[in-house]
C-alpha positions in Angstrom: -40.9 -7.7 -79.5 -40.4 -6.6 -83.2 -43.1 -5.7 -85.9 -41.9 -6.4 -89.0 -44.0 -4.6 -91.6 -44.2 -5.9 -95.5 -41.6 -4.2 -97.6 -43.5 -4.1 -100.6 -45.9 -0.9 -100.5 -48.2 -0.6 -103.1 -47.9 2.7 -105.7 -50.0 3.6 -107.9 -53.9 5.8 -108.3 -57.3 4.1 -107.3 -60.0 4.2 -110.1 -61.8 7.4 -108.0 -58.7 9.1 -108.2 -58.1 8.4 -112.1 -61.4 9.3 -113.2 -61.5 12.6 -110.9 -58.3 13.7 -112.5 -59.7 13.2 -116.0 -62.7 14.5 -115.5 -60.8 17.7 -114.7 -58.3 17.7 -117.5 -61.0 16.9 -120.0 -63.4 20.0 -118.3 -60.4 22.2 -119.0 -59.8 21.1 -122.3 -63.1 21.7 -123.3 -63.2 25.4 -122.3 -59.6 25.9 -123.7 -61.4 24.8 -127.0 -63.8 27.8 -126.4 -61.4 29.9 -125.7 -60.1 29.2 -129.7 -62.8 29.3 -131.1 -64.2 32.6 -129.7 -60.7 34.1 -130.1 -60.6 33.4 -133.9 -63.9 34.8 -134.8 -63.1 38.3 -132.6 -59.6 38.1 -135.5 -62.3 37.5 -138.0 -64.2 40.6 -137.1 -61.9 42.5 -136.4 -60.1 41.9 -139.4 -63.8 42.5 -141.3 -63.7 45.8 -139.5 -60.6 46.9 -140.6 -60.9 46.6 -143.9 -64.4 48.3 -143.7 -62.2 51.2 -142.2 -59.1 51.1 -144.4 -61.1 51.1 -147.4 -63.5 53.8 -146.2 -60.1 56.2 -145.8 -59.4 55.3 -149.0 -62.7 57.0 -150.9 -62.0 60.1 -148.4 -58.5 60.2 -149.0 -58.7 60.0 -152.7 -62.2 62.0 -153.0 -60.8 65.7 -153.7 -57.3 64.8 -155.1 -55.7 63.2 -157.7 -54.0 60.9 -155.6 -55.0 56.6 -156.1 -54.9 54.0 -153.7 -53.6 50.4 -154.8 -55.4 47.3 -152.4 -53.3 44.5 -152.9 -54.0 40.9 -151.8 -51.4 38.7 -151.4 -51.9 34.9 -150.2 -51.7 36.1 -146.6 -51.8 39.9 -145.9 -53.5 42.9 -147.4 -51.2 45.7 -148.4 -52.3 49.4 -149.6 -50.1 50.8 -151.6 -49.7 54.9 -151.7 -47.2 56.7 -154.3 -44.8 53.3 -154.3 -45.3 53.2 -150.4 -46.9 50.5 -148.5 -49.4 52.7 -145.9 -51.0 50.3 -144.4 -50.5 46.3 -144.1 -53.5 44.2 -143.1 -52.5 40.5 -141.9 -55.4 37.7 -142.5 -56.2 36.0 -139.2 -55.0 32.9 -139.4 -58.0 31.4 -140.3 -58.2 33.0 -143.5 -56.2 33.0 -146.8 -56.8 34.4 -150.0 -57.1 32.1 -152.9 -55.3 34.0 -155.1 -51.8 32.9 -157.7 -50.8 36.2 -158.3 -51.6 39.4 -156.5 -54.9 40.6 -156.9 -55.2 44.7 -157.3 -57.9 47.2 -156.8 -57.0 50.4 -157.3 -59.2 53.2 -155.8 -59.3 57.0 -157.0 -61.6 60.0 -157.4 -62.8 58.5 -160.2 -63.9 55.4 -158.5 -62.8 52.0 -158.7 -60.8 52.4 -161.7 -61.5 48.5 -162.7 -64.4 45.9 -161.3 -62.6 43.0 -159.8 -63.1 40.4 -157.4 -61.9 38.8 -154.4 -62.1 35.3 -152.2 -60.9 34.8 -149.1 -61.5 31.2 -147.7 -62.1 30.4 -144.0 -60.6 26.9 -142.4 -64.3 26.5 -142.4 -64.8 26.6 -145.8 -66.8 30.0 -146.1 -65.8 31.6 -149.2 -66.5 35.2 -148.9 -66.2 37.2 -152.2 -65.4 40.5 -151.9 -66.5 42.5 -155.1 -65.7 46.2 -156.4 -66.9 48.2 -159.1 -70.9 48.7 -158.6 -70.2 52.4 -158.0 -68.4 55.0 -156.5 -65.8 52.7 -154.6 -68.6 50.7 -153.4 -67.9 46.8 -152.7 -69.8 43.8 -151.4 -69.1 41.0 -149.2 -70.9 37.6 -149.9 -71.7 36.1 -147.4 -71.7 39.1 -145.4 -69.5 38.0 -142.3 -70.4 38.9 -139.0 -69.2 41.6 -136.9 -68.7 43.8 -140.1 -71.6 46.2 -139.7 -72.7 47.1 -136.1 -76.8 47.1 -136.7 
């Protein structure tokens, strides 16, 4: 004797199946978001930090000569200038630009900073942080002060 079986077989996920599979994509998605968001603030800080460094070689590099050194800020990077040579280039993380048209100088020398100016750099956040020169000897401020600049 034959069986004869139905030839139409059912495809397809049950609803425990479904929702155990999203559960699991939407868990991972969630810590990949994290992952982003902590990765962008360590750029942040460690972009803070450099420019805390770069501009505290400056004062010692320009302290006993005759030597200045130009900060320029572009829309996207920070270059120091040298004699008509870039020294150093310092890249925004990509979650900040600077609001500026045209480059924005500061030029740094044994005198000092040779004339006040100031700065913004805007977050995706909307932070504006305002970076000012020109309160004394190569001194500058950061408003808001971000975090990660100063280890305390």
């Amino acid at each position: 004797m034959k069986i004869i079986l139905p030839s139409v077989m059912y495809k397809g996920f049950t609803l425990i199946e479904a929702v155990l599979v999203l559960t699991i994509v939407s868990g991972l998605m969630l810590f990949g978001y994290y992952q982003v968001d902590y990765a962008q603030q360590r750029a942040e800080s460690r972009f803070w930090q450099a420019l805390d460094l770069t501009w505290r070689q400056a004062q010692m590099a320009t302290w006993d000569s005759d030597d200045y050194l130009d900060f320029r800020f572009y829309q996207h990077e920070l270059l120091v200038w040298q004699n008509g040579k870039i020294v150093r280039s310092l890249p925004y993380p990509r979650s900040i630009i600077c609001n500026v048209k045209k480059t924005k100088s500061v030029i740094v020398s044994n005198q000092g900073v040779i004339q006040p100016t100031k700065v913004i750099l805007i977050t995706q956040q909307g932070v504006h942080y305002e970076i000012s020169w020109g309160f004394n000897w190569g001194t500058y401020k950061i408003t808001p002060e971000p975090a990660g600049v100063y280890h305390r």
